[in-house]
BAZA-457812 format. One line per 5 residues: for each residue x, y, z of N, C-alpha, C, CB. Coordinates in steps of 0.1 Angstrom, whole numbers, plus 2048, in hexadecimal, padded with zeros to 3 digits. Glycine has a CB too. Example, Ala and Ser with C-alpha at 12.3 -4.5 7.8 and 13.67 -1.06 7.14 Angstrom:
2
884,7C7,84E,87B,7D3,84E,884,7DF,84E,871,7D3,85A; 880,7EA,847,889,7F5,847,881,800,84F,88D,7FA,839
***
This chain:
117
4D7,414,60C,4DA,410,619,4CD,40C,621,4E2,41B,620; 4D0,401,627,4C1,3FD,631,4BE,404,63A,4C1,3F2,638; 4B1,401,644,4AC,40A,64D,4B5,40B,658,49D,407,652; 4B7,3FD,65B,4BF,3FB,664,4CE,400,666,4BF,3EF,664; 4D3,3FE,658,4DF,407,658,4DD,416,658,4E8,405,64C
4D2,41A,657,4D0,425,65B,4D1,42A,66C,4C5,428,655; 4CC,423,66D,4C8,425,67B,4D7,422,685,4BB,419,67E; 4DE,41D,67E,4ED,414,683,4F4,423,683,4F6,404,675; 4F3,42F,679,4FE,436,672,4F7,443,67B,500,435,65E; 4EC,441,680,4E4,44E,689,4E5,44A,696,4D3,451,686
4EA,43F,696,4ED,43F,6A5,4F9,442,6AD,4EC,435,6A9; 504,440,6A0,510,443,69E,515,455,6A3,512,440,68F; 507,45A,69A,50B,46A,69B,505,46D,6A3,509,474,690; 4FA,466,6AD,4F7,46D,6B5,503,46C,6C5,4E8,469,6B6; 50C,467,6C0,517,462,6CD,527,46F,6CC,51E,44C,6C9
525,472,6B8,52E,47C,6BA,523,487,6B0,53F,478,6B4; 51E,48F,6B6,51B,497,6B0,524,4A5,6AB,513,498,6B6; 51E,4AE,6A0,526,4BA,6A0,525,4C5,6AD,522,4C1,695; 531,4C9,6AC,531,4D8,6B7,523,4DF,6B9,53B,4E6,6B0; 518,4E1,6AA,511,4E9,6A8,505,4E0,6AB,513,4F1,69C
502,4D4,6A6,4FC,4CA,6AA,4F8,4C9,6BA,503,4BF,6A6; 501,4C6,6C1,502,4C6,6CD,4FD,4D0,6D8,50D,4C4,6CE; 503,4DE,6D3,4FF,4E7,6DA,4ED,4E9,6D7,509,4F2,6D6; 4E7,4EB,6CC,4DD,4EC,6CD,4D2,4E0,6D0,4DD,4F2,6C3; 4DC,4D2,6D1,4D1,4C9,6D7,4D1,4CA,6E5,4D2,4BB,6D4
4D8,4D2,6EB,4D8,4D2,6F8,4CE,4E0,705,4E9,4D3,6F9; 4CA,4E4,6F3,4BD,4ED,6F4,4B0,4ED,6F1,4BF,4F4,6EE; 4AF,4E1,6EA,4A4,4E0,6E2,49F,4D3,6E8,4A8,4E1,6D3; 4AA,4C9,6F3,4A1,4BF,6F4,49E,4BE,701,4A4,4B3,6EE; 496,4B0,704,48D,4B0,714,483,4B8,714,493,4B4,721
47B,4BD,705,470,4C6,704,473,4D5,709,464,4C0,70B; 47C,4DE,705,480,4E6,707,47D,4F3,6FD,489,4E3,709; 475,4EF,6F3,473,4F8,6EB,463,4F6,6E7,47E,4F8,6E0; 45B,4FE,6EC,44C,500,6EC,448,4F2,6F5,444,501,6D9; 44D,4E8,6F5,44C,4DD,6FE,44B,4D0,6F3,43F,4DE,70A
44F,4D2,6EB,452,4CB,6E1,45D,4C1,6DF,453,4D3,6DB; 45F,4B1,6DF,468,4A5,6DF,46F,4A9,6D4,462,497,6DF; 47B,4AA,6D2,486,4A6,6CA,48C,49B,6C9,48E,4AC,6CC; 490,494,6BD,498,486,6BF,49E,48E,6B6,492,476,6BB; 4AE,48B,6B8,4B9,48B,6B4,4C1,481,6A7,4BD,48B,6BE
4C9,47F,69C,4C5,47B,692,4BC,471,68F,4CD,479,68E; 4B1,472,68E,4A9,46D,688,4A3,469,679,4A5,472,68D; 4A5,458,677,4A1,457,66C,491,457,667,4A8,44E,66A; 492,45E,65B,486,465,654,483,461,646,488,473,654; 47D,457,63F,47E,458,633,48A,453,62D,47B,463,630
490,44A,630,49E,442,62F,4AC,44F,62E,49E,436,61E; 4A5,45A,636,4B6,465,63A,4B0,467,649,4BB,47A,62E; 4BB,46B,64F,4C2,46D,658,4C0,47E,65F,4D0,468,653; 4B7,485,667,4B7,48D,668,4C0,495,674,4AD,48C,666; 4C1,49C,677,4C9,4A0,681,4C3,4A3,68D,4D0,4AB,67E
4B0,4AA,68C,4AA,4A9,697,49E,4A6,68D,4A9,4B6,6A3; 493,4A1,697,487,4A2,690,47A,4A0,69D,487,496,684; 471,4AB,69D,469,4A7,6A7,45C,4A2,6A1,466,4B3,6B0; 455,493,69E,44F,48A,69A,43B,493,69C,455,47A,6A3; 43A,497,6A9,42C,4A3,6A9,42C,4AC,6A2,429,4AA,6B4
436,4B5,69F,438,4C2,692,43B,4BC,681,44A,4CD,696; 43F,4AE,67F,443,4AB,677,450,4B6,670,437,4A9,671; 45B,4B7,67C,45F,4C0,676,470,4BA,67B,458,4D0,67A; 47A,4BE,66F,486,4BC,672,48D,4C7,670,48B,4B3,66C; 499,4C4,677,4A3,4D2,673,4B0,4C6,672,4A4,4E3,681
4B6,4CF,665,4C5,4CE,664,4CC,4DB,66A,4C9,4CC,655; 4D9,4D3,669,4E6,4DB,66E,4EE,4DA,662,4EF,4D5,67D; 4ED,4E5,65F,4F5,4E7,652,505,4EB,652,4EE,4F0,64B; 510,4E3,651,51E,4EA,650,522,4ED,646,529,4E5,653; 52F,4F4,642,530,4FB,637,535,4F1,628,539,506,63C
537,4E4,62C,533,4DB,61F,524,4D6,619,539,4CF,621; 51A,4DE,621,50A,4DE,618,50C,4EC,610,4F8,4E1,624; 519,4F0,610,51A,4F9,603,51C,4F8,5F5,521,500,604; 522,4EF,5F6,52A,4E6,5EB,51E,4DE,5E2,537,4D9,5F4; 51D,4E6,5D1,514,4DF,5CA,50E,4D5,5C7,515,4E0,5C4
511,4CE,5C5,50D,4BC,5C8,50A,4BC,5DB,521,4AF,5C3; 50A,4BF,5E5,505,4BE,5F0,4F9,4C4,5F2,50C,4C1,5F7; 4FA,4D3,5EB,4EA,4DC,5EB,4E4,4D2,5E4,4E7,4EE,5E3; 4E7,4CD,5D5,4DA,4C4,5CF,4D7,4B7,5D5,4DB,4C0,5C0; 4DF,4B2,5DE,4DE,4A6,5E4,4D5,4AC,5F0,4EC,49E,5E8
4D6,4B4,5F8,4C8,4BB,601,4C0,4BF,5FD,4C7,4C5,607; 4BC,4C3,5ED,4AF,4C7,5EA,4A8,4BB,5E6,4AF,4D3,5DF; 4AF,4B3,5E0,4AC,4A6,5DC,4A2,4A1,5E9,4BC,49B,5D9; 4AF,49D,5F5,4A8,494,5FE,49D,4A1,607,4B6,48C,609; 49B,4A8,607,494,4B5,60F,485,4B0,606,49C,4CA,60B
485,4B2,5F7,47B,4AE,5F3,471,49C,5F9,482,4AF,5E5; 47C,492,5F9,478,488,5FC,470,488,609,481,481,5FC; 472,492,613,471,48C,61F,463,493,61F,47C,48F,62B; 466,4A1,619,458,4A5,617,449,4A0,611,45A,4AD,611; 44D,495,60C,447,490,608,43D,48A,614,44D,48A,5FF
442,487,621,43D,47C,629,439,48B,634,44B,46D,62F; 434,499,62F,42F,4A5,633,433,4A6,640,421,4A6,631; 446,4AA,63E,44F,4A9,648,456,4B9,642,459,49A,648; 456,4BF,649,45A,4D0,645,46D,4CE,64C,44B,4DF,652; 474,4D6,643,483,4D5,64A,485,4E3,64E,48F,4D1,63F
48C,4E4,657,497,4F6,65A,4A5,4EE,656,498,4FF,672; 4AC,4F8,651,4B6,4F8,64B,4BF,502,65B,4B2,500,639; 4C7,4FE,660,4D1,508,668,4DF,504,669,4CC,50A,677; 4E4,512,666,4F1,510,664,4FD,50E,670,4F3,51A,65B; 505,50D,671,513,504,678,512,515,681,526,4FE,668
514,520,676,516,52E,67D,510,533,681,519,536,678; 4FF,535,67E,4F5,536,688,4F3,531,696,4EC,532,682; 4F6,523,697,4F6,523,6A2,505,528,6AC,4F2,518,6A3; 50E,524,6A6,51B,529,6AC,519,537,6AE,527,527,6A5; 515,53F,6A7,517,54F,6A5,50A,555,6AF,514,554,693
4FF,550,6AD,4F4,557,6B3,4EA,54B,6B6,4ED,563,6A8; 4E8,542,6BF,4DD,537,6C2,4D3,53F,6CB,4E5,528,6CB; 4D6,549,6CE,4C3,54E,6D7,4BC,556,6C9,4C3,55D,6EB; 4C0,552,6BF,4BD,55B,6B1,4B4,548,6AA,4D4,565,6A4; 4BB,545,6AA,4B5,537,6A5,4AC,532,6AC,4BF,52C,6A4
4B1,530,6BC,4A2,52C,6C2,496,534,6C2,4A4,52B,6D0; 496,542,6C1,48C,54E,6C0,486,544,6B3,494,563,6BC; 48A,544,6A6,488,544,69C,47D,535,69A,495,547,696; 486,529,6A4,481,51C,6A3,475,520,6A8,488,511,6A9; 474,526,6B7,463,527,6BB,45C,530,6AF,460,530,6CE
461,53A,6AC,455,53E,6A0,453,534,698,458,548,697; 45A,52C,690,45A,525,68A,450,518,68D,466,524,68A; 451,517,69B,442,50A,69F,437,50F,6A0,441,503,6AE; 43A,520,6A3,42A,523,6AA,426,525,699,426,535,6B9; 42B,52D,690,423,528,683,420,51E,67D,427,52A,67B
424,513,680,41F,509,678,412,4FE,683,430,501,673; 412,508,691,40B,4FE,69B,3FE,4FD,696,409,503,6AC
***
């Protein structure tokens, strides 16, 4: 798939995002976390990330409960590897984390920057 259709199919999701998607971009962006820019799916290495802030070199997925399903875990470690390549670090968070506990995730995201600042 081209860049462009990349970019066509991230613009798409960024108009319907998930429940869990949503809620946490509505936390994390306008520099709300250490003061740090979030872009919302963002393409990276010809995939499609869910956030990525371009100064941390860092993305996070939103994981629902079909990144359980075998052929999906090796299709994320697959592409997780690739992106890494371009010394882009991922968080992995799940659908229930944030539904269940999000001042547990945000705690976690700022540790998560101030280690790697």
């Amino acid at each position: 798939m081209s860049y462009i259709n990349k970019l066509v199919i991230a613009r798409e999701y960024r108009h319907k995002p998930t429940q869990s998607e949503d809620k946490l971009w509505k936390l994390i962006r306008e520099k709300q976390i250490l003061g740090y820019k979030f872009r919302r799916q963002y393409v990276v290495a010809g995939f499609i990330l869910d956030f990525y802030c371009p100064a941390l070199k860092l993305g996070i997925e939103v994981d629902g409960s079909i990144h359980d399903i075998k052929e999906n875990i090796d299709y994320d470690i697959e592409r997780e590897n690739i992106i890494k390549q371009d010394n882009i670090n991922i968080i992995r968070i799940t659908n229930a984390e944030i539904e269940n506990n999000i001042l547990t995730v945000l705690k976690s995201l700022k540790e998560y920057i101030r280690d790697i600042k």
